[in-house]
Each structure stands twice: as C-alpha cells, then as structure tokens.
C-alpha positions in Angstrom: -7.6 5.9 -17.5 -7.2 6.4 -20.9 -8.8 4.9 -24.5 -7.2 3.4 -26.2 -8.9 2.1 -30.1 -12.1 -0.2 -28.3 -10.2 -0.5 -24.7 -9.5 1.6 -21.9 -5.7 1.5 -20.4 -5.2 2.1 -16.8 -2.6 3.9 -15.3 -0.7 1.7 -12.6 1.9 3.2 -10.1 4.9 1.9 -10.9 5.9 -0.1 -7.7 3.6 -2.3 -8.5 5.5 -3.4 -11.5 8.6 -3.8 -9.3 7.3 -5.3 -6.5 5.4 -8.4 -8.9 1.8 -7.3 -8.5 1.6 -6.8 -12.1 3.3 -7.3 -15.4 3.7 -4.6 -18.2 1.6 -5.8 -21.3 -0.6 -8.2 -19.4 -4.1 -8.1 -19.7 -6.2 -7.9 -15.8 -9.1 -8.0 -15.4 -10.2 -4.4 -12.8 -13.1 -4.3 -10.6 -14.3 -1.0 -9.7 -16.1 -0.7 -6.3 -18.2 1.6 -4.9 -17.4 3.2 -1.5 -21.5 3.9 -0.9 -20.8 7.2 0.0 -22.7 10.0 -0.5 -22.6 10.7 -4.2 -21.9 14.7 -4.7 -18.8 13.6 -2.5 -17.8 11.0 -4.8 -18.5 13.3 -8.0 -16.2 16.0 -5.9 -13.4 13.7 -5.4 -13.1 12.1 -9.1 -13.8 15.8 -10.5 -10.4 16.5 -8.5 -8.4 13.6 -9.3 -8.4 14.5 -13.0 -7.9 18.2 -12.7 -4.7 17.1 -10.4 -1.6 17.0 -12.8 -0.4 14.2 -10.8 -1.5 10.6 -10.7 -3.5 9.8 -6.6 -1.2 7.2 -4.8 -3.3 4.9 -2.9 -3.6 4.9 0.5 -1.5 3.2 3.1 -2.9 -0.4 3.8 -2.4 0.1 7.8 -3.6 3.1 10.2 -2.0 4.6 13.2 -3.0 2.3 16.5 -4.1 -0.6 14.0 -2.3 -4.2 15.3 -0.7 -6.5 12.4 1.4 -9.8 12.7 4.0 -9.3 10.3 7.0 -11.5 9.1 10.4 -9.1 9.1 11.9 -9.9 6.1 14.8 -7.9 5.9 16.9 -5.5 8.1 16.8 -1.9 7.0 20.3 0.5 6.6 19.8 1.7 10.7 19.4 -2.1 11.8 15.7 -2.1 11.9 13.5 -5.0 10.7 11.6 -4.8 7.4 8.2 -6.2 7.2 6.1 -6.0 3.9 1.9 -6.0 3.7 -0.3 -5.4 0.9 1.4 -4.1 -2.1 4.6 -4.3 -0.6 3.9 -1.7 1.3 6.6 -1.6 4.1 6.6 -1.9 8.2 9.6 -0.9 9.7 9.9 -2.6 13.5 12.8 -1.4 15.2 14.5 -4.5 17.7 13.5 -7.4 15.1 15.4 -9.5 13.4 15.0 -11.4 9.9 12.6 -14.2 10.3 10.9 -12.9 13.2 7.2 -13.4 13.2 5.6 -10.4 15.4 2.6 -8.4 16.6 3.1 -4.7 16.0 1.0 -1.8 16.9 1.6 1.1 14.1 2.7 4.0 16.0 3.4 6.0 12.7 2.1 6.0 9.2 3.7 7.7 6.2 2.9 7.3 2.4 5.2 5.0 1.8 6.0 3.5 5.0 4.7 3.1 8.3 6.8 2.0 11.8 5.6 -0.6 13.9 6.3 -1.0 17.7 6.2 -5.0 18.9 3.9 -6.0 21.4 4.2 -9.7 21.5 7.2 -11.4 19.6 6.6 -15.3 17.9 3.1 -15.7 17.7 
C-alpha cells in the first residue's frame, strides 16, 4: 500500500484485473479483517511482508482433502477439465468434460492451481 496525496493505493495482483474482479482506475471500497491471532505473530508476519522485495500472493482458496462442486468450464491442453473458484483460481479434474457439474476431492494444491479427483459426477 502506498500514499498517494490524501489516499492510500493498494497494490492488486494482476490476475485479478484479467480475470474481471477489478477494473484499473476504479474506486473499491477494502475491508481489512483481523485473523484474531495472537498479535506479536501478526506484527511478525506484516514486518516480513514489507521487508520481502516481492508482492505476497494470496493463498489458494481450496486445501488438499477439502470437497468442492465445481462446474468444468473448459478443457485444458492434456484433455483435462477446467473448473474455476474464487478469484479464478483454477481446478483441474482429469475425466470431465465441459459443462459437467461435479464433486471433487482436491488431491493436490499448487499456487496457482490445484487438481481435483471426482467423486460423484451431476449433482
């Protein structure tokens, strides 16, 4: 975050500006929430996010062993289904087809994508 004359300007990864969460130039309105953790661990982890050079990506919307119901939206380059969640963050699901709806169990969970294995197709 920076200032900027009387406002602050925050820093937004740049997918979201492709993927349509946000336009460049708007104004949004930010809430800022606290994660009622201890405090010296909070002070510790915002003292390292500005000495770091680089920006902190958020963190993947799904865990490993969590169960979803996802839409495949697309079909990836190896013929796997696509499926996007919050922030467009992508699922892949290997065996689905565009259109399918599906319950997925993420078996695997990267930064920018995680794979999902389907445990009950059409809901």
């Amino acid at each position: 975050m920076t200032i900027e004359d009387d406002k602050y300007v925050v820093e937004v990864p740049r997918r979201e500006i492709e993927t349509g969460s946000v336009e460049p130039g708007e104004t949004y309105r930010v809430a800022l929430i606290s994660d009622d953790s201890d405090s010296s661990t909070q002070s510790e982890s915002q003292s390292q996010s500005k000495s770091s050079s680089a920006p902190s990506e958020p963190q993947p919307p799904v865990e490993e062993g969590e169960i979803r119901y996802v839409e495949v939206e697309d079909i990836g380059k190896q013929g796997d289904g696509i499926a996007r969640v919050e922030r467009g963050y992508v699922i892949i699901v290997p065996d689905a087809e565009i259109g399918e709806r599906v319950k997925v169990e993420i078996t695997e969970v990267k930064s920018n994508f995680a794979v999902g294995e389907i445990i009950e197709e059409d809901f």
